[in-house]
C-alpha positions in Angstrom: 0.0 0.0 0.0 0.8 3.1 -1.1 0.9 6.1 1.4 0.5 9.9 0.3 1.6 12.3 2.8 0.1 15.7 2.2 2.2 18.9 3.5 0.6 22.2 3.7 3.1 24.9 4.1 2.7 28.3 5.5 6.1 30.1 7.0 7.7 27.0 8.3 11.3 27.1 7.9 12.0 26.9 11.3 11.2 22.8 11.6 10.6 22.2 7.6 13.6 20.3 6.3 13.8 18.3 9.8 10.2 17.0 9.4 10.9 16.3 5.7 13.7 14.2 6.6 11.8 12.3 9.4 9.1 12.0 7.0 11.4 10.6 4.6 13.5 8.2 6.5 9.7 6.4 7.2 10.0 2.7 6.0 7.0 3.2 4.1 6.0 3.0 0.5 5.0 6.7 -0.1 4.9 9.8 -1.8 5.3 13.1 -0.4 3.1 16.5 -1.5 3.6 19.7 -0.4 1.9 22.5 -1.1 3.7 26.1 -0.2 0.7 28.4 0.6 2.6 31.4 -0.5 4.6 31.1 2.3 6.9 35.3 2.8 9.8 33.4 4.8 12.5 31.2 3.7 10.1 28.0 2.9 10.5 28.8 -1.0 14.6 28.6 -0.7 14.2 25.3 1.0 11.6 23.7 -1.1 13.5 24.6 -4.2 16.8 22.8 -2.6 15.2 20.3 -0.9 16.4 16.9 -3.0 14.4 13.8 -1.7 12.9 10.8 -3.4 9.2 11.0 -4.1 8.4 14.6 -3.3 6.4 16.9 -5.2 5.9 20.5 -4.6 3.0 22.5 -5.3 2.7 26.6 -4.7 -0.2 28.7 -4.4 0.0 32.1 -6.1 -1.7 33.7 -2.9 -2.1 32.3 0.6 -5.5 30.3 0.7 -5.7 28.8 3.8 -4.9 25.0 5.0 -7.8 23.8 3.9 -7.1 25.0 0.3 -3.7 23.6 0.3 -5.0 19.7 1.3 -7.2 20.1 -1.7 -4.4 20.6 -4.1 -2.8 18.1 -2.1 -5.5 15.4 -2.5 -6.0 16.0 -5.6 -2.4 15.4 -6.8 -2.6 12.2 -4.8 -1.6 8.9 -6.4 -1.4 6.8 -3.0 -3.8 4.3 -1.9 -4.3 6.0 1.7 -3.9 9.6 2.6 -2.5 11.3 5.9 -2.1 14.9 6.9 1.5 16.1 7.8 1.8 19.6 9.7 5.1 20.8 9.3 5.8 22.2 12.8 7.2 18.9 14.6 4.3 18.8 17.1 3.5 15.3 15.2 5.5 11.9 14.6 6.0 10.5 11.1 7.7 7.4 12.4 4.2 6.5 13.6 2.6 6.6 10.2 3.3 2.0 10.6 1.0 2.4 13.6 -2.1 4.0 12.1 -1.5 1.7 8.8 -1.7 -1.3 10.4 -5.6 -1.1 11.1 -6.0 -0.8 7.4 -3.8 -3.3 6.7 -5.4 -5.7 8.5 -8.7 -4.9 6.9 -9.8 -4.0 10.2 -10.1 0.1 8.9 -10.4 2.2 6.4 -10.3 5.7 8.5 -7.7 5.9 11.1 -7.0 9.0 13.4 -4.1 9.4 15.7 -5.3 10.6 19.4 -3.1 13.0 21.0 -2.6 13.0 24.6 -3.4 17.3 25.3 -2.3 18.0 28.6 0.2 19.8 27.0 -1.5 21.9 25.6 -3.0 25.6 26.9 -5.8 25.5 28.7 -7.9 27.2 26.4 -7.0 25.4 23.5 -7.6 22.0 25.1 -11.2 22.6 26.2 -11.3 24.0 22.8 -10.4 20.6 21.8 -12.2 18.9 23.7 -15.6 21.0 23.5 -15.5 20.2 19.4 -14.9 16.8 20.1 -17.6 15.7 21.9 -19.9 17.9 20.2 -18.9 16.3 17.2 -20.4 13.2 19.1 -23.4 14.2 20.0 -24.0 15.9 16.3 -23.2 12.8 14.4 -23.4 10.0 17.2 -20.3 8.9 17.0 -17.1 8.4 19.6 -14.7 10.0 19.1 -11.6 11.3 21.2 -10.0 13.7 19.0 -11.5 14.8 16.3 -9.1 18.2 15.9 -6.2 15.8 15.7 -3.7 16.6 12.0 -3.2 12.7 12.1 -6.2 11.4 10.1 -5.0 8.6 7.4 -8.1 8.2 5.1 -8.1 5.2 2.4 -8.2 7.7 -1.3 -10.9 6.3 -2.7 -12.9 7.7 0.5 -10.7 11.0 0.7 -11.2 11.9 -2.8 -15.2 11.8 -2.4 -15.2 14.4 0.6 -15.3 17.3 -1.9 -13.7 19.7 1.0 -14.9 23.0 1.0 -13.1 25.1 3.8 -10.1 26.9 3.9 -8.9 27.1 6.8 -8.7 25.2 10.5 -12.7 24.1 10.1 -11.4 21.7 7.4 -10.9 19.6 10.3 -14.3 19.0 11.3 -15.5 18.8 7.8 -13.4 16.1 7.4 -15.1 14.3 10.3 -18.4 14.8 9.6 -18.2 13.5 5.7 -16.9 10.9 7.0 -19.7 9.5 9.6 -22.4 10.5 6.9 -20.5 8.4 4.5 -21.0 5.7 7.3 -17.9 4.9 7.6 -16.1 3.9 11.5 -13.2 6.1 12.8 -10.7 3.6 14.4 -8.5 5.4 16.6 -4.6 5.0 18.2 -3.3 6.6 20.2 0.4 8.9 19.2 2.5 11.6 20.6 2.2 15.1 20.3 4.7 17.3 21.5 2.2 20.9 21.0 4.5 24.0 20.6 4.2 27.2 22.0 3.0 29.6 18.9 0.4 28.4 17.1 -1.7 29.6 14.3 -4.7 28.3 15.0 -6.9 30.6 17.8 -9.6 29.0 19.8 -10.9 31.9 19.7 -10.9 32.9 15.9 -11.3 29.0 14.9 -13.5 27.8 17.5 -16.8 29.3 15.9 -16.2 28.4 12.0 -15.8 25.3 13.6 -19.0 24.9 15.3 -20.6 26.0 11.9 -18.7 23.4 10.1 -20.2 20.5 12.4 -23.9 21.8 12.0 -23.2 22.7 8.2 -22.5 18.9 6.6 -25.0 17.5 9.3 -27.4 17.1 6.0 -24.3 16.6 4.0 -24.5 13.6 1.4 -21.4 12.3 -0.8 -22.3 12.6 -4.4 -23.1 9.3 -6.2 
């Protein structure tokens, strides 16, 4: 099986040619996509130098949001499975084996990684945890981290989620496309190591969120 790992890049040359080369060194079949989101720092110099074996870079003429850049990203695909890669280090590619192996097995076709958020500020992780279980009580599912960037999705399901949002709600958009597809969310657990500055506000986020979850509640995947 074939994995794709889809990069969006904003401003990330701080951590980005470390996490390529973890993401690299992964003993997995895969292919890597990044997409630059018109990044203004020094990402452009290191994507142009960056020599690695099955990467493909992709840059938006004008910064779109994340969501945007996973649809170029899925789009370009040619894996058999997706997974979302944040370029900040807060994540673990050498656990990509662990949330394979359900799929694998035959036992999954959706698996998301579950991050352990005490780390995390306070007001982010009842953020968290607030769109999480309403999540659950939307679409009557369980869930335990539905926020979580680790979310490995066979193609032939990811490519029929026609995504719509641009920025951070593209995470519960993901979620709820997939329960009204019908489709079970195995979870394992992984590390997460959160870091200090992040782009994503509870408070700015929180509420396109929420309208994301009671958006797709009708939602149904075109035939």
């Amino acid at each position: 099986m074939k994995l794709s790992v889809l990069m969006p890049v904003y401003n990330e040359e701080a951590g980005l040619e470390s996490i390529l080369q973890r993401v690299n060194a992964v003993a997995v079949d895969k292919e890597i996509i990044i997409v630059d989101d018109c990044s203004t720092d020094g990402t452009r110099r290191i994507l142009q130098a960056i020599d690695l074996p099955g990467v493909r870079v992709f840059r938006h003429p004008e910064n779109r949001g994340k969501g945007a850049a996973i649809r170029t990203a899925i789009a370009a695909a040619r894996g058999d499975a997706i997974i979302i890669q944040d370029a900040d280090l807060e994540y673990s590619p050498e656990e990509y084996p662990v949330l394979l192996a359900p799929i694998l097995s035959g036992d999954a076709s959706v698996v998301y990684g579950v991050r352990d958020l005490s780390g995390q500020r306070l007001t982010t992780r009842w953020g968290n945890r607030f769109l999480t279980a309403l999540t659950n009580l939307l679409y009557g599912i369980r869930v335990h981290d539905m926020e979580t960037c680790y979310k490995l999705v066979l193609t032939s399901i990811a490519s029929r989620l026609d995504l719509e949002c641009n920025r951070f709600d593209l995470e519960p958009e993901i979620t709820a496309k997939i329960a009204r597809m019908g489709h079970r969310i195995h979870e394992v657990p992984i590390s997460y190591a959160p870091r200090a500055e992040k782009k994503l506000s509870p408070w700015r986020d929180g509420w396109p969120a929420v309208l994301a979850l009671l958006r797709y509640l009708r939602w149904k995947p075109a035939e």
